[in-house]
N, C-alpha and C positions, 0 to 999 in steps of 0.2 A: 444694707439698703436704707436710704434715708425716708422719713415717712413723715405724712404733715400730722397725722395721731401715733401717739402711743400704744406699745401694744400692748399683751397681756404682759404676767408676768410669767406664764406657761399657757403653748397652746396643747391642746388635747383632739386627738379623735370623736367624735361624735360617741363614739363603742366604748372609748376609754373612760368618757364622763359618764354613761349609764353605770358602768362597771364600780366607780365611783360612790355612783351614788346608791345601789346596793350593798357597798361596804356599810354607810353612812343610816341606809333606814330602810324596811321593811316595805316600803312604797315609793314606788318612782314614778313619776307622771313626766311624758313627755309631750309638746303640744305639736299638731299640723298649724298650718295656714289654708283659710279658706274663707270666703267673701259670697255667700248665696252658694252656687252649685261651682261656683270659680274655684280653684286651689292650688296652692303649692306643690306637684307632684314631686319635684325634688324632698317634701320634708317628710312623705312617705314612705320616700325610697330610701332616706337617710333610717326612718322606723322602721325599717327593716332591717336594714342592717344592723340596727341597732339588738334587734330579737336577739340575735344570735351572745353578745355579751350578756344581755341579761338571763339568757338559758343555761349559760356558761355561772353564773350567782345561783343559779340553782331556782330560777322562776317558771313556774309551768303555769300561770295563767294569765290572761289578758284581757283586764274590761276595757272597754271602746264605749264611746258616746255613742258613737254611731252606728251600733246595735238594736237590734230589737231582740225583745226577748225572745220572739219567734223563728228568728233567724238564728241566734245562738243556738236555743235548743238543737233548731235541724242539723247545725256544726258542729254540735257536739256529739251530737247520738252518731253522725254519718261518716264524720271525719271531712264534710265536704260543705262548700259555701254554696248555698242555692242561688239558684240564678236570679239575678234581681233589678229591671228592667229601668228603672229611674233612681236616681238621688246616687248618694255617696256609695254606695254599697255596686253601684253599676258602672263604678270608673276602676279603672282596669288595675292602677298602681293599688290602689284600694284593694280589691281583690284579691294583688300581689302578698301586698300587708299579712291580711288574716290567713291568706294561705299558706305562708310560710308559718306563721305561730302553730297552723293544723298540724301542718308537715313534723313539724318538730314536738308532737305531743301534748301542744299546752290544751288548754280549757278557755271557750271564752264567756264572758262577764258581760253582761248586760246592765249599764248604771242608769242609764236616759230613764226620764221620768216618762209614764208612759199616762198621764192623767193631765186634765188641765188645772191651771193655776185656780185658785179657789174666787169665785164668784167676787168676791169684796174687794179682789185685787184688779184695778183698771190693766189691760191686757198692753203689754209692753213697758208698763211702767217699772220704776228701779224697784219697787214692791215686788211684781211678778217676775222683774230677770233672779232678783234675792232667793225666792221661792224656787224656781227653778236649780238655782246655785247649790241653794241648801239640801233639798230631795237628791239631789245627784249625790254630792258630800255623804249624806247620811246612807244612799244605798252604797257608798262604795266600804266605808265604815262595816257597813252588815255583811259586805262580801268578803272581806279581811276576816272577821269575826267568823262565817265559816269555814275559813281554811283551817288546814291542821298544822296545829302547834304554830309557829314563829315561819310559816309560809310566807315567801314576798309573793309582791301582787306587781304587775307594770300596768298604768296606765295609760290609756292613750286617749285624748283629747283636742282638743278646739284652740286655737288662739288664746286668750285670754284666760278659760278658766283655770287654769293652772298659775294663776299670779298668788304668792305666798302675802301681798297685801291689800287691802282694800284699797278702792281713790274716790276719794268724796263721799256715797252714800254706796256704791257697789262691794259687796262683800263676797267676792270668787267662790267657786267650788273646791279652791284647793286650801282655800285661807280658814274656810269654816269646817273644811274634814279635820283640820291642825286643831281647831278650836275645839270640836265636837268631841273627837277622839284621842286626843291628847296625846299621839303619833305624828311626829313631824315629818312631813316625806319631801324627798328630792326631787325638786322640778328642775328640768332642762326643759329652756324656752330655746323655740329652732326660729322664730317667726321675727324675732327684731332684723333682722336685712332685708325680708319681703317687702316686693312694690305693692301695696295696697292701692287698690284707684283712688286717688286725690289724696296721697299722702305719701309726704318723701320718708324713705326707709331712714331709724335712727341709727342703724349700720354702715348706712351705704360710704362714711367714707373709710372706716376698717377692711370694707372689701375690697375700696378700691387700691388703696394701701398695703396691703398684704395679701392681694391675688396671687402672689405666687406661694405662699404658705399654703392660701385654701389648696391651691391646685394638688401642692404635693399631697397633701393629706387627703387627697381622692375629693377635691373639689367643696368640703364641708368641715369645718374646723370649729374650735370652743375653747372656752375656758373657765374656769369655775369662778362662782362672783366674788372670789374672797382674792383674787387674780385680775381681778378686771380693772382693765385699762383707765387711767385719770381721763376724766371728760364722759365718759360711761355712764349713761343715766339711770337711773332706780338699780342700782347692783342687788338690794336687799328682795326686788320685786320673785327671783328666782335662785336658787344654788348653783345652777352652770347658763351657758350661754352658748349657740350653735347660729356660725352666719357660714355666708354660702357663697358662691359666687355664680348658681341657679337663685334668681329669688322672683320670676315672675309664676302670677296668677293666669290658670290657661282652663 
């Protein structure tokens, strides 16, 4: 096939690069797409799929942002997600998610900061996203620290916090758990081909180029950054890469 970009120099499964990246380090963060209550249900349903290789590495637990501690607790004592009437936890792929981690025995992790940014920080300022970056970092730190012996952890997160570097003054959640704790972990970003409103995807033309690669590999494909195609921007920003040929917000 002739193609106006380049492609990797290996593409991978979605399942093969978690697998990957549990050979590589004790922590693997994987990001959704989502925009307010908006989201990528494709990069759920790819994190699902995903459970099952990393259960296969021998992973029994899952912190999520988008937990509450109170909710965890109830899924953990019950083995069952309470029912939960608004926000992320009431969309139904969601649901899918955690349900399958239940299904298969894991434990889940609660990292969201559950207090507000300290009083001196102006609210949404790069101050208080820091703050917020850094508390999540540092609980997931203490949540590794209570596992037993050389346990991996999968995380599951948001867009952005999972960028392995800073841009400008923003210092991610995953840049400062590397800092904090001196454990490097494996990010696979799923979110560069999504349509963001009023921003063109920096995937969109590998997907449109190598749609029939996504297809065969069940519509979700990657390849690890040390692989990444010439023209590929921030390769260092994460360890793998997952585009799609689903990439709308719904």
């Amino acid at each position: 096939m002739t193609a106006r970009v380049p492609p990797p120099r290996q593409w991978h499964t979605p399942e093969e690069l978690v697998a990957i990246g549990f050979d590589r380090s004790r922590a693997v963060m994987m990001n959704e797409a989502h925009a307010g209550f908006l989201r990528s249900i494709r990069t759920r349903e790819v994190g699902r799929r995903a459970l099952f290789a990393a259960h296969d590495a021998g992973v029994r637990h899952l912190a999520m942002e988008a937990l509450s501690g109170r909710v965890a607790r109830h899924a953990n004592a019950t083995r069952q997600l309470p029912s939960v009437e608004h926000g992320y936890l009431s969309q139904p792929e969601m649901r899918a998610l955690i349900e399958a981690a239940l299904e298969l025995g894991w434990t889940l992790i609660q990292y969201e900061v559950e207090t507000r940014p300290p009083s001196s920080l102006e609210p949404n300022s790069t101050h208080a996203v820091n703050w917020r970056e850094e508390q999540q970092a540092r609980n997931l730190i203490g949540a590794l620290e209570d596992l037993a012996g050389d346990a991996p952890l999968f995380v599951w997160c948001g867009n952005d916090h999972l960028a392995k570097r800073g841009l400008d003054d923003f210092r991610p959640m995953c840049f400062r758990f590397a800092e904090l704790s001196g454990i490097v972990p494996f990010a696979v970003n799923q979110i560069r081909s999504v349509e963001f409103p009023g921003q063109a995807p920096h995937a969109g033309l590998w997907v449109t180029a190598y749609a029939d690669v996504l297809a065969r590999l069940g519509g979700a494909a990657g390849f690890l950054a040390e692989d990444a195609p010439a023209g590929w921007g921030f390769p260092e920003s994460a360890d793998a890469f997952v585009i799609a040929t689903d990439n709308q917000l719904s």
